[in-house]
Structure formats: structure tokens, C-alpha cells
N, C-alpha and C positions, 0 to 999 in steps of 0.2 A: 134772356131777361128774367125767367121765374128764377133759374139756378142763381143768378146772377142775387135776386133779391132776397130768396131762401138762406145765402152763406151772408149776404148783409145782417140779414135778419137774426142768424145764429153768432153775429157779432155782438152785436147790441145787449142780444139777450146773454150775453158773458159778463159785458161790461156793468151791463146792472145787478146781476147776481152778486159780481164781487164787489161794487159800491153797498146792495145790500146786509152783507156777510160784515163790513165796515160798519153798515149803523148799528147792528146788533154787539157787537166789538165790543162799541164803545157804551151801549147801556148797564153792558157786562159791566164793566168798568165801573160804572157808575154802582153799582146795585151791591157790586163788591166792597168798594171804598166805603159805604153806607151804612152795610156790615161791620164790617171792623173799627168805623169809627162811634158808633150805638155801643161796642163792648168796652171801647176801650172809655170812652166817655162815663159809663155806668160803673165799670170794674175801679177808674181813679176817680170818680167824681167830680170832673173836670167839667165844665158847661163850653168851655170854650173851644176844646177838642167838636163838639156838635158846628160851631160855627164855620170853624176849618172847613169841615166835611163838606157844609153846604158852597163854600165858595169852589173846594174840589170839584164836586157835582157839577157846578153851575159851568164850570171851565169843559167836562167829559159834555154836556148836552150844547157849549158852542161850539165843539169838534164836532159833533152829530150832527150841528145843522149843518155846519160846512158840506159835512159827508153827505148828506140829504141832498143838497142843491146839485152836485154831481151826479146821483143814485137820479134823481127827477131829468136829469138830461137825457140821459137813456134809453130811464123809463119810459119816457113820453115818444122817443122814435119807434119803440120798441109797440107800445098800443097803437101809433099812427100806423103801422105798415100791417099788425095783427086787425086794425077795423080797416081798413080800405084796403088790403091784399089778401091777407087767408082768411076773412070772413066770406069776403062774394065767391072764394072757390070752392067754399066749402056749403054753400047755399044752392051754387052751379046752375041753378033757374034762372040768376040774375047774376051778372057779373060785375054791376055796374057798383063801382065803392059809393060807398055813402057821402063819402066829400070830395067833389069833383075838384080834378085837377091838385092831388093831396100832393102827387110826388113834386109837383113845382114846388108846393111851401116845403117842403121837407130837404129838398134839393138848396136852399139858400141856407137852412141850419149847418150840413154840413158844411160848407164854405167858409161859414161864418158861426160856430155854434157859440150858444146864448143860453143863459139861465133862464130856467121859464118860473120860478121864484126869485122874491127876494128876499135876502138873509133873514130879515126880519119876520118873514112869513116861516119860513125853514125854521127859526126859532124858536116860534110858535107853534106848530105842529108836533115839534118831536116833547116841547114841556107838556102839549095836549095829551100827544098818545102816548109817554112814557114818564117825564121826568115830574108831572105834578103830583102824586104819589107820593111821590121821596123826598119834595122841598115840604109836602105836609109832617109826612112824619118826623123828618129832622127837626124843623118850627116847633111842632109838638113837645117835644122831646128839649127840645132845650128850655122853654116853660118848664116844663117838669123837671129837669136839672136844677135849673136855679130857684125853683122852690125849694126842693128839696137840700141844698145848701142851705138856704137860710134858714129852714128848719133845724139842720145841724148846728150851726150857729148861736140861735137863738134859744136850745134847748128844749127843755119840754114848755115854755113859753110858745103862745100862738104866733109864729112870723106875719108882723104888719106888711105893706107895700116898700117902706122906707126900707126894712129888712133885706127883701127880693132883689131891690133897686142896687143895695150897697152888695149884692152878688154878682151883679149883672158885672163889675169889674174888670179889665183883663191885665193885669201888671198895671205898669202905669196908666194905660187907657183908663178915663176916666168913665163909669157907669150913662151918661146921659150919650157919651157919643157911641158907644155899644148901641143901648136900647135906638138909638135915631138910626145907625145904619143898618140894625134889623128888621127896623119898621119899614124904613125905604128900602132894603132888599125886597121885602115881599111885597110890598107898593107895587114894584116893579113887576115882580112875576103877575100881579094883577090888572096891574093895567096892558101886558101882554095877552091875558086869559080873557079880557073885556074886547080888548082890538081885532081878537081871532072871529068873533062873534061879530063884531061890527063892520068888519074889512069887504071891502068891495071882492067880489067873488069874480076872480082876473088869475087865481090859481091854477095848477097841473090836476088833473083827474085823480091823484094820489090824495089829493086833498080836499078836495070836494064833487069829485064828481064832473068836473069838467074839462074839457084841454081847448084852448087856445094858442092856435098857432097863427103868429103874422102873417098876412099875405106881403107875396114881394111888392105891392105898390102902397102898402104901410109902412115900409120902408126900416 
């Protein structure tokens, strides 16, 4: 039984290392794309090149949460068997696991495994711990772009708002439906940034501290 649950154990702990190695992947990715689109954006004075970038990003951080929900399946067999199997042997006073009868609930995951987030949490957490950074400074950064156009523009005359507005452009896209779907892009990322804070706390221990696992007659 112990060998039996030590080679389980060095399973798991594979599987989440290489879901791991994937979140990282993909901020790489992000963090890259980021890069080169800041130079390229500054070097042509392009504002719209900044926009690209952020819809890039935004696309690398729903790969990551995907990745995250898999990496969380793992993870969380991977602490259940570390607190209730190598923690009481390695105490050896007391053997008894802290959550009686763990291997039953553990026992109907694999049968049946199950995300213990949902995407929208996974989301959330990786724009938390990685990607809000990046959608700041890109945001930032296209502000400062398209002033800085209408400064070109307008010369050594002071650029009005009317100025800024008629930068905001993209080919034929008209200025008002740029500026609306920037405002709502980060609308977005805000009212995820507000829901992480207000979300009932039903998360994996990755995320706050907690694990919750079903019991088999919660069904």
C-alpha cells in the first residue's frame, strides 16, 4: 500500500510539474510578444500595433488559464496525498490524517476527474498573479502613443482632446468605436479584478488557501 501510493504520488507530482512548466510557457510568451510590440509600436509610431499586442496577450493569458485548470487537477491530488499520507509519517506520534477517510474522496476523482476551478476563476488568477502588469503598461502606453501622434500632427500647437480623438483611428475604423472597445476591454479586465475579491471562496488551495474536495454523497 505505501509503495503502492509513494509511485501514485510520484505520478502526480510529474504531471503537475509539466502543467507547471506550460503556465510558465505561456507568460514567456506573453512577456515576449509585449516586448516587441512596445518597440515596434515606438520605433513606427503606430498606436495600433499597442492594441494588437494587448488582444495577443489577452489570447496567451486564456491559454494559461486553460493550462492552470489542468496544472490545479494535479496539484490538488498531489497536496491531498502530501497532508493526509506523508505528513502523519513523517510526525510518526500520530498517524492519523487530518481528513478522515481522504482516500474515499480521492478515490471517486480518479474515476471520474473533475476541475476544481472554473475557467472563469483560472482567469482570474493568472490576470492576478501575472498578466495585470502587462494589460497596465500596454493601456498606458497607447495613451502615450496617441498623444504623442497628435502632437505630431498638430505641431508645435497644444493637441486638444478633438486632436487625440481623431488619432485614436484605425484605417477605416472609425475613432469612437476604437476608443468604446478599449474602454470595454478594460471594463472587462476590471470587473474580473473586482469578482476575484468578491467571489465566494469555493477555490483550490493554489488560490487561496483552501481545498475542497466533494464527498461521495455530494454527489
Amino acid at each position: 500500500y505505501i509503495q503502492a501510493t509513494i509511485q501514485y504520488y510520484r505520478g502526480e507530482m510529474h504531471r503537475a510539474l509539466v502543467w507547471r512548466q506550460r503556465l510558465d510557457r505561456t507568460t514567456n510568451w506573453a512577456i515576449v510578444t509585449t516586448g516587441g510590440v512596445l518597440s515596434f509600436s515606438l520605433a513606427l509610431g503606430a498606436p495600433v500595433i499597442i492594441l494588437l499586442g494587448e488582444v495577443l496577450v489577452l489570447h496567451f493569458m486564456v491559454i494559461e488559464a486553460r493550462r492552470y485548470r489542468y496544472f490545479d487537477l494535479w496539484n490538488t491530488r498531489v497536496r491531498k496525498i502530501e497532508e493526509n499520507f506523508f505528513a502523519p509519517l513523517l510526525v510518526r506520534t500520530d498517524l492519523e490524517s487530518r481528513e478522515t477517510g481522504w482516500g474515499r474522496h480521492l478515490a471517486p476523482d480518479l474515476f471520474d476527474p473533475h476541475y476544481k476551478v472554473s475557467f472563469i476563476e483560472a482567469l482570474g488568477l493568472r490576470l492576478v498573479k501575472n498578466y495585470l502588469p502587462v494589460f497596465v503598461l500596454l493601456a498606458g502606453l497607447w495613451i502615450v502613443n496617441v498623444i504623442v501622434a497628435a502632437e505630431k500632427a498638430v505641431g508645435e500647437a497644444t493637441p486638444t482632446f478633438g486632436d487625440v480623438y481623431r488619432e485614436m483611428r484605425v484605417g477605416p475604423i472609425p475613432p469612437w468605436f476604437v476608443l468604446v472597445t478599449f474602454l470595454a476591454f478594460q471594463a472587462m479586465l476590471f470587473v474580473i479584478l473586482v469578482w476575484m475579491r468578491l467571489r465566494p471562496e469555493h477555490v483550490s488551495e493554489e488560490v487561496e488557501g483552501v481545498e475542497l474536495w466533494p464527498h461521495p454523497e455530494d454527489g
